[in-house]
N, C-alpha and C positions, 0 to 999 in steps of 0.2 A: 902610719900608713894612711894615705889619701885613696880616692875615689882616682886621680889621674898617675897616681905610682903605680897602684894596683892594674889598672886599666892595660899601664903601660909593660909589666910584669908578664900577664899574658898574651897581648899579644906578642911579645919578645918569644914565646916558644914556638912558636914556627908552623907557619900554615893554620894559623890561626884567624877566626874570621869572629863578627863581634853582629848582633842584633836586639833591636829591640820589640822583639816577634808578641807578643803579649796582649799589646795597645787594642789588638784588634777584634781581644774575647771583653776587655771590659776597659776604659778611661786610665782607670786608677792604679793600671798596669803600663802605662807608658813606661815609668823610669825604670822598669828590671831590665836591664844590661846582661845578654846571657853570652857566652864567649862558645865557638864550636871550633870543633876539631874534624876533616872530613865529614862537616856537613851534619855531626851530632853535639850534642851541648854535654860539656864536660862540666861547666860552671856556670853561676849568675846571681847579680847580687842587685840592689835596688839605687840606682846612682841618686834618687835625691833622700835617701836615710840611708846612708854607707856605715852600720852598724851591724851586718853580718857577710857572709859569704856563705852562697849554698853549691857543694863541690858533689861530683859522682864519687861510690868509692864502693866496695865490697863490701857483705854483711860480716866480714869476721874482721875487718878494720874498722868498720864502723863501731862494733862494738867494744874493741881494743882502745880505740879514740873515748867514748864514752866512759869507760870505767877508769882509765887515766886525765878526763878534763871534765868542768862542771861546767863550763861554758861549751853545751853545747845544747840545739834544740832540735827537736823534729823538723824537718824543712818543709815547706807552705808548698802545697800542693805539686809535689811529688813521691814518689815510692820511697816509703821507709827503711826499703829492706837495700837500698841503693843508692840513698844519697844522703847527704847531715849537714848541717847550716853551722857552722862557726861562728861565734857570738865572738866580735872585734873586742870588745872590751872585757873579756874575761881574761881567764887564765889562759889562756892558748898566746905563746908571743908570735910575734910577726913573723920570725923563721921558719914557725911552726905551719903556720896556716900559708904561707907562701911554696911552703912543701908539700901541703895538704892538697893545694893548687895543682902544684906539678902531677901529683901524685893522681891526681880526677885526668887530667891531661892523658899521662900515659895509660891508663886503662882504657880511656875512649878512644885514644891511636891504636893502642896494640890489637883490641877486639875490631874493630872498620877498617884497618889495613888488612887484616886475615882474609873478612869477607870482601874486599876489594879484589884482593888477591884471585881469590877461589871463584869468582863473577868474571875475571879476564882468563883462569883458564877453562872455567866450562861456563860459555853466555849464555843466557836464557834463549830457550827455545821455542821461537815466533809461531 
């Protein structure tokens, strides 16, 4: 897997939109490529060292992931209890982590389509 398969992976899942929102707390954050789902980040990974991918996920998948692979790390500055970094070159193969992907995807659609939903039928009140 490359930085433009990968790239190309997510935004194949639909309504998927891609920034590099970071630049502007520090330089050295240009390259994190974060990929969002209405408008929240489900993923992002660093395009000029494409040696992990940091994905959303639930604390009892997170931990299910961890106890079954050794390549994996705590993810740079986000919540622990919600997100896990995928080390490319470990034991996790490519199927894995590209389901892992999916997998960050539909938890960000399913939770922001609910509250999309529930904001069109009761709008806030001006």
């Amino acid at each position: 897997m490359n930085i433009e398969e990968f790239r190309d992976f997510c935004l194949s899942l639909g309504e998927v939109t891609e920034k590099t929102p970071f630049g502007k707390f520090a330089r050295r954050y240009d390259s994190i490529l974060v990929f969002y789902i209405l408008d929240h980040m489900f993923c992002f990974t660093d395009m000029d060292d494409f040696t992990s991918v940091t994905v959303k996920s639930t604390p009892e998948e997170i931990e299910e992931i961890r106890m079954n692979h050794s390549s994996i790390d705590a993810p740079l500055n986000q919540s622990l209890r919600h997100w896990i970094q995928l080390n490319l070159n470990g034991d996790l193969h490519e199927k894995e982590i590209y389901s892992l992907v999916k997998r960050a995807y539909d938890i960000v659609k399913a939770k922001y389509s609910k509250s999309k939903r529930r904001n069109r039928v009761n709008p806030p009140v001006s």
